[in-house]
PDB file of N, H, CA, C and O in Angstrom:
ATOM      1  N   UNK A   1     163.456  96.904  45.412  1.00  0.00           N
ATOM      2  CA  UNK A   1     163.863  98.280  45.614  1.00  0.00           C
ATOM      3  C   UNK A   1     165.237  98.289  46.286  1.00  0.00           C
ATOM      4  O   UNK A   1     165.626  97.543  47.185  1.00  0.00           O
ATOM      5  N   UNK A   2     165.942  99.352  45.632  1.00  0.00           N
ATOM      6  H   UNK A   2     165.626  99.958  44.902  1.00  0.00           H
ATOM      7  CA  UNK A   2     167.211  99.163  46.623  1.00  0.00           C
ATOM      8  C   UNK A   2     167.735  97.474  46.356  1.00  0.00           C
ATOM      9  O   UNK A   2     167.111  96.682  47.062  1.00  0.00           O
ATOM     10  N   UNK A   3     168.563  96.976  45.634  1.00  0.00           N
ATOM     11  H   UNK A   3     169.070  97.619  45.061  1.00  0.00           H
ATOM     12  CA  UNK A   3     168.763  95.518  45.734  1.00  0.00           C
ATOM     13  C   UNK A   3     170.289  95.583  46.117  1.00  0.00           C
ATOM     14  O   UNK A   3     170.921  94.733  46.745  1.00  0.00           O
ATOM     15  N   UNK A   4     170.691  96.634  45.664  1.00  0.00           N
ATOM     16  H   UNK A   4     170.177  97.325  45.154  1.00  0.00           H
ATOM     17  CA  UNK A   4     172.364  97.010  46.519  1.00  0.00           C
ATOM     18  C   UNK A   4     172.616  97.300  47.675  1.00  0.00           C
ATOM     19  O   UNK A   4     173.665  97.051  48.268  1.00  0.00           O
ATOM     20  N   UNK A   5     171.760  97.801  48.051  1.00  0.00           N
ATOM     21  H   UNK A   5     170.908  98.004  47.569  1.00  0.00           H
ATOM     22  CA  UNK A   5     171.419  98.520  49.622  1.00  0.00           C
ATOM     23  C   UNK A   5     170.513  96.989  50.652  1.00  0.00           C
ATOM     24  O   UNK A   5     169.685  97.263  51.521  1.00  0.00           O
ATOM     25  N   UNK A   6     170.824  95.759  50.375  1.00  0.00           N
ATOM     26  H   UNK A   6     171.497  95.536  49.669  1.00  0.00           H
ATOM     27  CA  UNK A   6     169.734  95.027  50.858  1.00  0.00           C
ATOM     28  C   UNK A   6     170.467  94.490  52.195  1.00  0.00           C
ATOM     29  O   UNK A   6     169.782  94.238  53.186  1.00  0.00           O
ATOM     30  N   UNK A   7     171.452  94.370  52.204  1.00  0.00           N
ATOM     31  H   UNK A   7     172.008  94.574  51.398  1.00  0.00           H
ATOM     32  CA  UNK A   7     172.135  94.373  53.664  1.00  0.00           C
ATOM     33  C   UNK A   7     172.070  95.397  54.429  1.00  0.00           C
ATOM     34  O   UNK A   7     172.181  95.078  55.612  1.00  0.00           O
ATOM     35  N   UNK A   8     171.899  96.799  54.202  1.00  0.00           N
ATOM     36  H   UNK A   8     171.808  97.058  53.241  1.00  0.00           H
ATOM     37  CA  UNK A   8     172.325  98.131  55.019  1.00  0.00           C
ATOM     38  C   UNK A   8     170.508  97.846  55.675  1.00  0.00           C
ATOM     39  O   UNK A   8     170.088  97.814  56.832  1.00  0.00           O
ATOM     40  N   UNK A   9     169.849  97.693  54.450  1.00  0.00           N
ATOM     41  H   UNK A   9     170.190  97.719  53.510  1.00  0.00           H
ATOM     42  CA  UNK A   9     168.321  97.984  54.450  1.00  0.00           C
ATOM     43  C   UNK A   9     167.927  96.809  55.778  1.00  0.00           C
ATOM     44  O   UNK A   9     167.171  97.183  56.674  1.00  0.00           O
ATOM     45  N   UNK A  10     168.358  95.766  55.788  1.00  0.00           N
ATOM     46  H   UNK A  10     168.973  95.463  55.060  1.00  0.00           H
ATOM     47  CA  UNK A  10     168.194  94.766  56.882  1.00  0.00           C
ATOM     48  C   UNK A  10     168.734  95.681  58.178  1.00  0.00           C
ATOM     49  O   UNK A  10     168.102  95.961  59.196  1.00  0.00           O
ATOM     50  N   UNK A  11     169.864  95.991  57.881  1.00  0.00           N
ATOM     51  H   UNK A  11     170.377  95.764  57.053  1.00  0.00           H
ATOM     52  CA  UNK A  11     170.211  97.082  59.531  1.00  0.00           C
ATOM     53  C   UNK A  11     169.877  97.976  59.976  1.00  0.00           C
ATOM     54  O   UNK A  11     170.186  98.261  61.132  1.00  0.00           O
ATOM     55  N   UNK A  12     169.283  98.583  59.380  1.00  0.00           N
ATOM     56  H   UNK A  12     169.032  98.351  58.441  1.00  0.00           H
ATOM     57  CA  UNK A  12     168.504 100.109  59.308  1.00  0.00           C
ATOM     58  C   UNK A  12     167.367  99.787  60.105  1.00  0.00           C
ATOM     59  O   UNK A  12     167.025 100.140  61.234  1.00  0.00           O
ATOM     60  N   UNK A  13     166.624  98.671  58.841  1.00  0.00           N
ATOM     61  H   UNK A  13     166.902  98.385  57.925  1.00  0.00           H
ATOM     62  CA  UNK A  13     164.761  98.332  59.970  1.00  0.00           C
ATOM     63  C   UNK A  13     165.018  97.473  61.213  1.00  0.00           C
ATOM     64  O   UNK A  13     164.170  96.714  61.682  1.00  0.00           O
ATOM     65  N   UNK A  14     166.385  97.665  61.768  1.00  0.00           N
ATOM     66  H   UNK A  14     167.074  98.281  61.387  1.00  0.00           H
ATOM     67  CA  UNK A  14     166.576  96.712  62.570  1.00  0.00           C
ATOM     68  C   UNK A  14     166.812  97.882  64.219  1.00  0.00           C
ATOM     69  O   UNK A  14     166.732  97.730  65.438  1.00  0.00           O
ATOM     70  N   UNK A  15     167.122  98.992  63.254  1.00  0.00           N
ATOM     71  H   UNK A  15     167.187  99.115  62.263  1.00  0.00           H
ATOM     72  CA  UNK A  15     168.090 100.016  64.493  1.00  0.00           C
ATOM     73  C   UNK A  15     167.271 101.304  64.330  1.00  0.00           C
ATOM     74  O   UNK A  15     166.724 101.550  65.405  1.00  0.00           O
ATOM     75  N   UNK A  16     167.023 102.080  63.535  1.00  0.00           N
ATOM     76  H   UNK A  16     167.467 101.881  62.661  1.00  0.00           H
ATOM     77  CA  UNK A  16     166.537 102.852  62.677  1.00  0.00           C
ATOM     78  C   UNK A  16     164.776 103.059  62.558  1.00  0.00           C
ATOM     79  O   UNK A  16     163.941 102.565  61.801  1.00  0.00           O
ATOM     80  N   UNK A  17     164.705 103.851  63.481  1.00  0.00           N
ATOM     81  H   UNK A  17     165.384 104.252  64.096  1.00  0.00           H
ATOM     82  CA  UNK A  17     162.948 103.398  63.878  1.00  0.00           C
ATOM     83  C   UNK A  17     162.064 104.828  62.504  1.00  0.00           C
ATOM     84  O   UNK A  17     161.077 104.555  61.820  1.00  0.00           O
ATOM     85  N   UNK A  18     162.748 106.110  62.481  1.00  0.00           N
ATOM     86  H   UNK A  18     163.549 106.331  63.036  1.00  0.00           H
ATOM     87  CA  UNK A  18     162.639 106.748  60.606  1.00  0.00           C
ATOM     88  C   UNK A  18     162.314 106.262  59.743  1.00  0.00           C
ATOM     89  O   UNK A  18     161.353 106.470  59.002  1.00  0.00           O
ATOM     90  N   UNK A  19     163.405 105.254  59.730  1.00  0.00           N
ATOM     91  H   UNK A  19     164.185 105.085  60.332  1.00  0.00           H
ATOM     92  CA  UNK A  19     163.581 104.399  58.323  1.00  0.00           C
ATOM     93  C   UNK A  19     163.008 103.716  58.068  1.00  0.00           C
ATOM     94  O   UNK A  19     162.705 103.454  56.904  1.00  0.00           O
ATOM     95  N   UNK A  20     162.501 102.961  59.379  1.00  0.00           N
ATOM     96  H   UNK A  20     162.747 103.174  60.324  1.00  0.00           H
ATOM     97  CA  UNK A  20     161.561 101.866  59.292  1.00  0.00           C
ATOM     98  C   UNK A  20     160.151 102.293  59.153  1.00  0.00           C
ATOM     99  O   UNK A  20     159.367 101.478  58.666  1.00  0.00           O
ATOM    100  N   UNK A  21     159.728 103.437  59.508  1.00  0.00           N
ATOM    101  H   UNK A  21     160.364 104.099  59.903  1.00  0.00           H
ATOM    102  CA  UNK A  21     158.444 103.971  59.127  1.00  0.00           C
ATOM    103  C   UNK A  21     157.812 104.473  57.722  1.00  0.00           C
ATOM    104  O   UNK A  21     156.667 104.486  57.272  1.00  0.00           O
ATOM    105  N   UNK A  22     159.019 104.861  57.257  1.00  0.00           N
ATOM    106  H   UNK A  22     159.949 104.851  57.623  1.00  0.00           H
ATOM    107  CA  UNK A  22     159.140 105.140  56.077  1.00  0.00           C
ATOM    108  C   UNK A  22     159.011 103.865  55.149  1.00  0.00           C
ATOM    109  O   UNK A  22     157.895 103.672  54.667  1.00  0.00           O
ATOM    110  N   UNK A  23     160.027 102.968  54.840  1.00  0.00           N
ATOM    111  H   UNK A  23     160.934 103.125  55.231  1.00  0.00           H
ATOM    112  CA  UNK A  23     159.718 101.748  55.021  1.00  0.00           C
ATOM    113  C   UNK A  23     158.427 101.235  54.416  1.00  0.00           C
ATOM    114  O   UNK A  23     157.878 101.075  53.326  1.00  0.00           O
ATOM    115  N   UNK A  24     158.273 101.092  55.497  1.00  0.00           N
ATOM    116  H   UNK A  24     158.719 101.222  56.383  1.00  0.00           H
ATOM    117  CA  UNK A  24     156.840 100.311  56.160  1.00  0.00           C
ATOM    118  C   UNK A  24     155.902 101.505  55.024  1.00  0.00           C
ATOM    119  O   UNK A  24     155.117 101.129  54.153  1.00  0.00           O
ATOM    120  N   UNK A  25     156.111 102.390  55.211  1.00  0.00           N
ATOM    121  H   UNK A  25     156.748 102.696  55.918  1.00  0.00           H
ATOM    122  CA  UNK A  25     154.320 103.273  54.404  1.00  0.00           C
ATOM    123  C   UNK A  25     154.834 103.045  53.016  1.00  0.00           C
ATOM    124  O   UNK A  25     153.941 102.980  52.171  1.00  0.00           O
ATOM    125  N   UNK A  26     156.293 102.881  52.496  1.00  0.00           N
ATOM    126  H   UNK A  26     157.018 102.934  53.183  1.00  0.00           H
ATOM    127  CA  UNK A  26     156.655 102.781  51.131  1.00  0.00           C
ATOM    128  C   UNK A  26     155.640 101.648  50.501  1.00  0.00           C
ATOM    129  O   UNK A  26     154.900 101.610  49.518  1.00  0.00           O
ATOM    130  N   UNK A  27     155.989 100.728  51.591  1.00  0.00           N
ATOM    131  H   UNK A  27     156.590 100.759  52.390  1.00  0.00           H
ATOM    132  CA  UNK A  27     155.563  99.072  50.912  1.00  0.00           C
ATOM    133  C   UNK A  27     153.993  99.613  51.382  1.00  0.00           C
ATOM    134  O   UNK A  27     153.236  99.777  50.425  1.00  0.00           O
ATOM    135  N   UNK A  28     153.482  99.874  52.584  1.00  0.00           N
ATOM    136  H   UNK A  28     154.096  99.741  53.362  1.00  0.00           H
ATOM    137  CA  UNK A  28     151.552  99.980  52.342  1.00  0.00           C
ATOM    138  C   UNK A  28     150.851 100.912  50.729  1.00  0.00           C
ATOM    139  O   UNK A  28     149.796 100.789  50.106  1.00  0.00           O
ATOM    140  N   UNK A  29     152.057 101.802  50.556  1.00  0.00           N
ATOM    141  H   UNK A  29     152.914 101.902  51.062  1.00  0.00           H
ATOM    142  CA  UNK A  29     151.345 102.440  49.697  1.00  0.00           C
ATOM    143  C   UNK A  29     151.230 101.438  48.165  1.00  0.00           C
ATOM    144  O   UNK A  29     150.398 101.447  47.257  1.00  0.00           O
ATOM    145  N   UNK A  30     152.349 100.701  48.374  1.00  0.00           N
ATOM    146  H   UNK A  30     153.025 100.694  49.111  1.00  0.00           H
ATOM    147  CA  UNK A  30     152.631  99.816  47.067  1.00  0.00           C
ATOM    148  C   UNK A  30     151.551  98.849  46.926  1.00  0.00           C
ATOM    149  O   UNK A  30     151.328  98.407  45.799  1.00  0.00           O
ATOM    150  N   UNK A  31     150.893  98.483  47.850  1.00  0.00           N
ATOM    151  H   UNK A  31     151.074  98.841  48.766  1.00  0.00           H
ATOM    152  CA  UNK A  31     149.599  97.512  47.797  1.00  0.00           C
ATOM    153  C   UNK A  31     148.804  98.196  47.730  1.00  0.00           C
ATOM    154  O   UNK A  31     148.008  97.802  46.877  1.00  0.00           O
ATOM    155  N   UNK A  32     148.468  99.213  48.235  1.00  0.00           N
ATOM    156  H   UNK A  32     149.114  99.533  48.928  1.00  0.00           H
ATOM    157  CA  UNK A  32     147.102 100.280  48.321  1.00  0.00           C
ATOM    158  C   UNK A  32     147.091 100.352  46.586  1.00  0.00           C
ATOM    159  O   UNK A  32     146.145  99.772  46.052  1.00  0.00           O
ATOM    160  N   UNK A  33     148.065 101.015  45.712  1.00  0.00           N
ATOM    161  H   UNK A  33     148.833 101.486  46.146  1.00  0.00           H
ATOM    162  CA  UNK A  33     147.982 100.959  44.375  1.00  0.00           C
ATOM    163  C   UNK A  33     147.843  99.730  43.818  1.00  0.00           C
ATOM    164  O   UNK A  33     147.323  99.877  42.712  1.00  0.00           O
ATOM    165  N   UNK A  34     148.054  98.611  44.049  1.00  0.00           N
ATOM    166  H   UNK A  34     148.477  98.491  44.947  1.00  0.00           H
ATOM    167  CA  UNK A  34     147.947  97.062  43.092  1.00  0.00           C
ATOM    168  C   UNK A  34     146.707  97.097  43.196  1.00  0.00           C
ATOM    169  O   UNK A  34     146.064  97.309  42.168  1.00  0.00           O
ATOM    170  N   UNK A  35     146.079  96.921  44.329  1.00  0.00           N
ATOM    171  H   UNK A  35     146.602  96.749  45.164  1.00  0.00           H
ATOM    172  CA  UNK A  35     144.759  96.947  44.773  1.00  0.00           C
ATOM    173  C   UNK A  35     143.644  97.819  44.061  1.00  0.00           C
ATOM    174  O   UNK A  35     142.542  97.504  43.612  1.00  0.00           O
ATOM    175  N   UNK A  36     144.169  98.757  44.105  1.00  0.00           N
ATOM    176  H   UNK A  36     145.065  99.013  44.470  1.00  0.00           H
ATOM    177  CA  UNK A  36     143.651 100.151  42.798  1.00  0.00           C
ATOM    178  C   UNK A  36     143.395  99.896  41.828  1.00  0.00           C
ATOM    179  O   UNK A  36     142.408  99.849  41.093  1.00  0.00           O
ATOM    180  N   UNK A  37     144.854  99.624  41.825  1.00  0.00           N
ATOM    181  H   UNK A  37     145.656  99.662  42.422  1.00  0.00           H
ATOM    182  CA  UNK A  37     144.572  99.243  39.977  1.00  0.00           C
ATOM    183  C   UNK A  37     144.549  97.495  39.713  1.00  0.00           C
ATOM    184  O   UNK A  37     145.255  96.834  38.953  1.00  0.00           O
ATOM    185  N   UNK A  38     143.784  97.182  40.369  1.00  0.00           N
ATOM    186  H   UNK A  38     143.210  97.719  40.987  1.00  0.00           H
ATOM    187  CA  UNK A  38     143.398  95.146  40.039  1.00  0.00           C
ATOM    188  C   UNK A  38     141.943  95.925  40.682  1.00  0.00           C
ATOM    189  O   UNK A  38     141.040  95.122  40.920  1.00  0.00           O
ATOM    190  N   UNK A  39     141.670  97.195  40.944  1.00  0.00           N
ATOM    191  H   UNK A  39     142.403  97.848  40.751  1.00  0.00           H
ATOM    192  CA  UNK A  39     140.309  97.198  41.031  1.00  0.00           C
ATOM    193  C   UNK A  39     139.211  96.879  42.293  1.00  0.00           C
ATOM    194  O   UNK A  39     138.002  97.106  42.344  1.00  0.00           O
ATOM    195  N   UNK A  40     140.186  96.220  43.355  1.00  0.00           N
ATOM    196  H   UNK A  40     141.168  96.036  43.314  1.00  0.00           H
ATOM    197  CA  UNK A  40     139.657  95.416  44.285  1.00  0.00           C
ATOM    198  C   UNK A  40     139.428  96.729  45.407  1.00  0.00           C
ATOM    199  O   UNK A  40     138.924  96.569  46.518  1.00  0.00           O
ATOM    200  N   UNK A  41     139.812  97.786  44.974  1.00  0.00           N
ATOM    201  H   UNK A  41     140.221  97.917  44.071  1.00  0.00           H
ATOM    202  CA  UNK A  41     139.431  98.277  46.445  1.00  0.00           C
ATOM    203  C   UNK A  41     138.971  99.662  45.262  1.00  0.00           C
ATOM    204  O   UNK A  41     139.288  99.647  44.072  1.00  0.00           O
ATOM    205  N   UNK A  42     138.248 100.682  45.877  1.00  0.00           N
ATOM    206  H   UNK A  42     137.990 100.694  46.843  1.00  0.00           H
ATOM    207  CA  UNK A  42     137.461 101.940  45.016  1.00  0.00           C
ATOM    208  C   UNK A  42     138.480 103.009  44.842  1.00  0.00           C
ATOM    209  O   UNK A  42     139.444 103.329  45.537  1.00  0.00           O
ATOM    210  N   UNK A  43     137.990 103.491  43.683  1.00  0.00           N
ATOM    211  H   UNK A  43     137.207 103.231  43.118  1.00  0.00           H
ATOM    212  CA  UNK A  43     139.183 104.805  43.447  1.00  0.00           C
ATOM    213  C   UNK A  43     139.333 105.075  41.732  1.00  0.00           C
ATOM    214  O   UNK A  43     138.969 104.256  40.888  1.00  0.00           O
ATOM    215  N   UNK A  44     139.800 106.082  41.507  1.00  0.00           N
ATOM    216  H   UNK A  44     140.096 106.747  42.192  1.00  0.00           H
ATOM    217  CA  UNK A  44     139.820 106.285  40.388  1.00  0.00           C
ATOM    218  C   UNK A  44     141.497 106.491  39.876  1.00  0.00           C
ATOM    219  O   UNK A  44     142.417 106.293  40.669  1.00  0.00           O
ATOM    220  N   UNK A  45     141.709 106.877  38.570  1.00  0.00           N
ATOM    221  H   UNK A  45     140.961 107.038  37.926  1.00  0.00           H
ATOM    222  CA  UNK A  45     143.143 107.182  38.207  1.00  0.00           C
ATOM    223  C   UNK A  45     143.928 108.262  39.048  1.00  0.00           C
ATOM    224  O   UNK A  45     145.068 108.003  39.434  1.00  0.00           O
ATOM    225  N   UNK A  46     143.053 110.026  39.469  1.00  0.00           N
ATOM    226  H   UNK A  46     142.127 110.236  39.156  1.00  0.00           H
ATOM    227  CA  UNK A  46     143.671 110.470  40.201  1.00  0.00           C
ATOM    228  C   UNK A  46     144.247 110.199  41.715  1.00  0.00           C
ATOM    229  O   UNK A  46     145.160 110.808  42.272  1.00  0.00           O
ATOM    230  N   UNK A  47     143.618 109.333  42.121  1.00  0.00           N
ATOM    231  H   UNK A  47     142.876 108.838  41.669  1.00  0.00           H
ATOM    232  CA  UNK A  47     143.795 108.331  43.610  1.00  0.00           C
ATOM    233  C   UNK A  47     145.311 108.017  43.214  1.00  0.00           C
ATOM    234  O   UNK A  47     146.311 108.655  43.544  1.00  0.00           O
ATOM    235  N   UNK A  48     145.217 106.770  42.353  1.00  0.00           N
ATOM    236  H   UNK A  48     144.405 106.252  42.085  1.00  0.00           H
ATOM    237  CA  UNK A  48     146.305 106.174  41.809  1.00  0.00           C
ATOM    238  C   UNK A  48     147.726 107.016  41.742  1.00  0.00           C
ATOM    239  O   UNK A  48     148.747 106.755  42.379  1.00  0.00           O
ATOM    240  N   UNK A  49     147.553 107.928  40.948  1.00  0.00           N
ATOM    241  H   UNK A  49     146.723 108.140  40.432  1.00  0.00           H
ATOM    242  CA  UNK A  49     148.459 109.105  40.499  1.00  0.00           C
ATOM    243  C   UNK A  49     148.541 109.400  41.708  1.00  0.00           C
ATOM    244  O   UNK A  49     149.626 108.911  42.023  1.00  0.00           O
ATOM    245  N   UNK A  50     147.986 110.021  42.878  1.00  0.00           N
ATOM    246  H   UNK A  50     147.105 110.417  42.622  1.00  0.00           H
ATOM    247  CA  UNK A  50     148.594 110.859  44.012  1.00  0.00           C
ATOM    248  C   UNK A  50     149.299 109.855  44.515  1.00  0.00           C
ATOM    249  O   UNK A  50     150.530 109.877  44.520  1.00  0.00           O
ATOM    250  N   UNK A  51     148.489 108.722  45.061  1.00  0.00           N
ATOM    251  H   UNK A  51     147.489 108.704  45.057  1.00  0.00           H
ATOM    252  CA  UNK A  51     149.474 107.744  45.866  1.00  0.00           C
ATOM    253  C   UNK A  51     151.273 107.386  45.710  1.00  0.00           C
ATOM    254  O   UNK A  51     152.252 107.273  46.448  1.00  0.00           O
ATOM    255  N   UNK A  52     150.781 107.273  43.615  1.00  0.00           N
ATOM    256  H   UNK A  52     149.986 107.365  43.016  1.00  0.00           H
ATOM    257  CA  UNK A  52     152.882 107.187  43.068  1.00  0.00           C
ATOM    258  C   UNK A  52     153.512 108.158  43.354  1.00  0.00           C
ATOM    259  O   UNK A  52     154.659 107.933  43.742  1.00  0.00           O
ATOM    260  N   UNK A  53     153.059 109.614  43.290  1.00  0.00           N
ATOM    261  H   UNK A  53     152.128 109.797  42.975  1.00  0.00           H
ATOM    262  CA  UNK A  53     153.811 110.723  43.540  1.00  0.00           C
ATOM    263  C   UNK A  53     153.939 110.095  45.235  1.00  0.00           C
ATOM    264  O   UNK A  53     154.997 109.582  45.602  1.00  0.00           O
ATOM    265  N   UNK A  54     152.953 110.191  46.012  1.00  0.00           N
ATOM    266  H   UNK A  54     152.094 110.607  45.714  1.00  0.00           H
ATOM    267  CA  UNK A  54     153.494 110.328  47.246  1.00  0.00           C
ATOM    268  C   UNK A  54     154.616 108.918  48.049  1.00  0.00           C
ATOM    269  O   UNK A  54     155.268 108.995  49.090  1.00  0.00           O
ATOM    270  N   UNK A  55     154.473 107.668  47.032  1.00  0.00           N
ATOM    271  H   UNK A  55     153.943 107.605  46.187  1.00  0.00           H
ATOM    272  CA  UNK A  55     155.355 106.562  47.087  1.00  0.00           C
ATOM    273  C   UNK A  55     156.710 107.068  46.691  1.00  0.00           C
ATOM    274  O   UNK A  55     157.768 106.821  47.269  1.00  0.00           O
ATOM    275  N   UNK A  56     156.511 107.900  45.498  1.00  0.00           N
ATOM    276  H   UNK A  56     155.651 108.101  45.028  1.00  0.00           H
ATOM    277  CA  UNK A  56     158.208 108.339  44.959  1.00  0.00           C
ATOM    278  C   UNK A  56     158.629 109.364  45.989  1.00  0.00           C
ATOM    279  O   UNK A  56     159.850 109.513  46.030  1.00  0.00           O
ATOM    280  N   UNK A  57     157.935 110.106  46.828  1.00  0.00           N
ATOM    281  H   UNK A  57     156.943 109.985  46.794  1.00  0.00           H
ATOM    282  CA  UNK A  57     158.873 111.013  47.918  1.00  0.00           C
ATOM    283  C   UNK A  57     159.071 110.180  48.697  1.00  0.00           C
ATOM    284  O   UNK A  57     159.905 110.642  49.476  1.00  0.00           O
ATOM    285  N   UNK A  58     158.772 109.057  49.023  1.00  0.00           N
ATOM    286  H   UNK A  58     158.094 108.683  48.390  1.00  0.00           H
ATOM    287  CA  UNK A  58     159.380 108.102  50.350  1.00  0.00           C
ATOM    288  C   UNK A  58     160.199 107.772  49.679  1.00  0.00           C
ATOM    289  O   UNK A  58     161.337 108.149  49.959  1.00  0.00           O
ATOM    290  N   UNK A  59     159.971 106.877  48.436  1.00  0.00           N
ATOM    291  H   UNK A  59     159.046 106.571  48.209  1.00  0.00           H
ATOM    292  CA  UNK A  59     161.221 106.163  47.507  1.00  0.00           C
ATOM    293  C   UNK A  59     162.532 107.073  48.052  1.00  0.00           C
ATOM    294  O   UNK A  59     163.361 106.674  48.871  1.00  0.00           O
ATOM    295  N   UNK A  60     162.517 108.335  47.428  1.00  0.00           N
ATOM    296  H   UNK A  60     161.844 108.659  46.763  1.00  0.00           H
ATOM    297  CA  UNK A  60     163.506 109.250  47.269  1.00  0.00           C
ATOM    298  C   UNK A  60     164.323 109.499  48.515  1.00  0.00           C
ATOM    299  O   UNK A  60     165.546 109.634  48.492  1.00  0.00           O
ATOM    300  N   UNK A  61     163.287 109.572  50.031  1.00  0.00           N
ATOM    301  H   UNK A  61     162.293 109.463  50.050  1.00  0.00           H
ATOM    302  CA  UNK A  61     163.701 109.783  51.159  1.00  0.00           C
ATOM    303  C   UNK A  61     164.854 108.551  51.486  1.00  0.00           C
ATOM    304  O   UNK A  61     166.018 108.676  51.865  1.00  0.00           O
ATOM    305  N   UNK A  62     164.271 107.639  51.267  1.00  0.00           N
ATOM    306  H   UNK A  62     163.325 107.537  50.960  1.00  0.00           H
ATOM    307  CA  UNK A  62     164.757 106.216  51.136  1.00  0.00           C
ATOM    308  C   UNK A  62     166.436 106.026  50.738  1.00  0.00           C
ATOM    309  O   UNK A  62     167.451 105.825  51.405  1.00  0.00           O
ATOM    310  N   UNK A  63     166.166 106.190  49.394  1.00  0.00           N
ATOM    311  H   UNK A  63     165.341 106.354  48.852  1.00  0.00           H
ATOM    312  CA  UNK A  63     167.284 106.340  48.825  1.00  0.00           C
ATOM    313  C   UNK A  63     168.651 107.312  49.369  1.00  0.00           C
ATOM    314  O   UNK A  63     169.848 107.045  49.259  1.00  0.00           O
ATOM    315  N   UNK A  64     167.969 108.576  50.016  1.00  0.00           N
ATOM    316  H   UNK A  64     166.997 108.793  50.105  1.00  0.00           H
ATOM    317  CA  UNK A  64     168.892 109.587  50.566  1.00  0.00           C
ATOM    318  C   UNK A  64     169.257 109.214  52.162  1.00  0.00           C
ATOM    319  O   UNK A  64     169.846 109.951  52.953  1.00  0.00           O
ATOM    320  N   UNK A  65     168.819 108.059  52.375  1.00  0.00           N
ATOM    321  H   UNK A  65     168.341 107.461  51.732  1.00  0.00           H
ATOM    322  CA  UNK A  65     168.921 107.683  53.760  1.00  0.00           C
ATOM    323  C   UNK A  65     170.196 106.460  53.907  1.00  0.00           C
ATOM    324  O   UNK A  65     171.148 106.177  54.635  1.00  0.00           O
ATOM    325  N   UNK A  66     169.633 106.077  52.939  1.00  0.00           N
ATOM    326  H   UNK A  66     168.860 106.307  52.348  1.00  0.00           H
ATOM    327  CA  UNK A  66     170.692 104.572  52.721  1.00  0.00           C
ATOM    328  C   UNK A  66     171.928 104.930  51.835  1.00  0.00           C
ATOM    329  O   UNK A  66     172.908 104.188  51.904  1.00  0.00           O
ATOM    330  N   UNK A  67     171.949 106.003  51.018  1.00  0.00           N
ATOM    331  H   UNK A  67     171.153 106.606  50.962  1.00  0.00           H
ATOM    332  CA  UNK A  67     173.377 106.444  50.316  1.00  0.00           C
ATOM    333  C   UNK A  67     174.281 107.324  51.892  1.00  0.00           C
ATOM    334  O   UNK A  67     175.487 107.265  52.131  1.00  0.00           O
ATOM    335  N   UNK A  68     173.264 108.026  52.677  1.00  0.00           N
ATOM    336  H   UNK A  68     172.284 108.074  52.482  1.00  0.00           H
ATOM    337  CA  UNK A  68     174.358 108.501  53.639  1.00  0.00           C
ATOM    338  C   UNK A  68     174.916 107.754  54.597  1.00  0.00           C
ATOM    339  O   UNK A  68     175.965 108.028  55.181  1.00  0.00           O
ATOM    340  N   UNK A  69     173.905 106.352  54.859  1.00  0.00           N
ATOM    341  H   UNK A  69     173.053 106.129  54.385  1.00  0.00           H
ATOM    342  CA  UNK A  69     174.291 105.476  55.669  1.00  0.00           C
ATOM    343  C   UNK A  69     175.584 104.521  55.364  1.00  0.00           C
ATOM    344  O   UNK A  69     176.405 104.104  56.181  1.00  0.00           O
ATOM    345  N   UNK A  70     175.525 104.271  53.799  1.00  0.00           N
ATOM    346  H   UNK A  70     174.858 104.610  53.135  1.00  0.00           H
ATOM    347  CA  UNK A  70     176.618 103.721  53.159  1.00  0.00           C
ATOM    348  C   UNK A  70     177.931 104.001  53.219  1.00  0.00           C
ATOM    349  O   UNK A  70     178.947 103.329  53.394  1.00  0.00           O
ATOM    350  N   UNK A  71     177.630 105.436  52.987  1.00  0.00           N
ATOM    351  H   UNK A  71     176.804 105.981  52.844  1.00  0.00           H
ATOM    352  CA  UNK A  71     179.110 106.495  52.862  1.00  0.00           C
ATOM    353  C   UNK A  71     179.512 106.484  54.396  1.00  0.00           C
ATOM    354  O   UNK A  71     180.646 106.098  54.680  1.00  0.00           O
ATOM    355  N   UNK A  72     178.459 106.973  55.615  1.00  0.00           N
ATOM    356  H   UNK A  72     177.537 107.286  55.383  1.00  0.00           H
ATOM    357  CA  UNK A  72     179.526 106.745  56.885  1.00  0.00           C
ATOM    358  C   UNK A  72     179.694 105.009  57.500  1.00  0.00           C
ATOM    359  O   UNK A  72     180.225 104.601  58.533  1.00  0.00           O
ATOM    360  N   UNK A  73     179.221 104.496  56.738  1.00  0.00           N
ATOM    361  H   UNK A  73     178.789 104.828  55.899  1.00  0.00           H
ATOM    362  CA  UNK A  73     180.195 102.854  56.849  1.00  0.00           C
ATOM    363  C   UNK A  73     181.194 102.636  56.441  1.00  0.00           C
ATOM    364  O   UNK A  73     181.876 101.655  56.739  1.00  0.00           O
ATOM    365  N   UNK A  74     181.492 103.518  55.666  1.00  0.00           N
ATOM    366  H   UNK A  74     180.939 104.315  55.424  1.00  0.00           H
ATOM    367  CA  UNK A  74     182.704 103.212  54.743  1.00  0.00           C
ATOM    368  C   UNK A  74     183.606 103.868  55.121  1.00  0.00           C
ATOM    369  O   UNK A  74     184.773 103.632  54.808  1.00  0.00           O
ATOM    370  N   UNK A  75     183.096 105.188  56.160  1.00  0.00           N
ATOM    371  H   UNK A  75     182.148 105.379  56.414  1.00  0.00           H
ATOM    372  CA  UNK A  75     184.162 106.288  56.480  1.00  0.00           C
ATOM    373  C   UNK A  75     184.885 105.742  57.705  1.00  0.00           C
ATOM    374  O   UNK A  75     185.802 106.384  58.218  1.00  0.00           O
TER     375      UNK A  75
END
């Protein structure tokens, strides 16, 4: 995720206690779904489905965190 952003992303979870929470629930939710769907833990497709929607609003938060962080590095 983010493979351009992988230096800023190291400084952020380093300084950045938001970001890092965010973060952090991006990647729990990303196993909570493997897990889902390899079956190993209970749930059905709508489980699945809410969890991606609610992974893609962190994604997104994510993304809008590290493009503004970029731009005032640069400023």
């Amino acid at each position: 995720m983010f493979p351009e952003y992988r230096d800023l992303i190291s400084q952020l979870k380093g300084k950045d206690y938001h970001f890092t929470r965010i973060f952090d629930q991006h990647n729990a939710l990303d196993h909570q779904i493997q897990s889902l769907e390899a079956k190993l833990l209970p749930g059905g497709e709508q489980e699945v489905d809410r969890l991606k929607k609610e992974k893609l609003k962190l994604k997104d938060e994510l993304g809008q965190i590290l493009k503004k962080a970029s731009a005032n590095a640069k400023a």
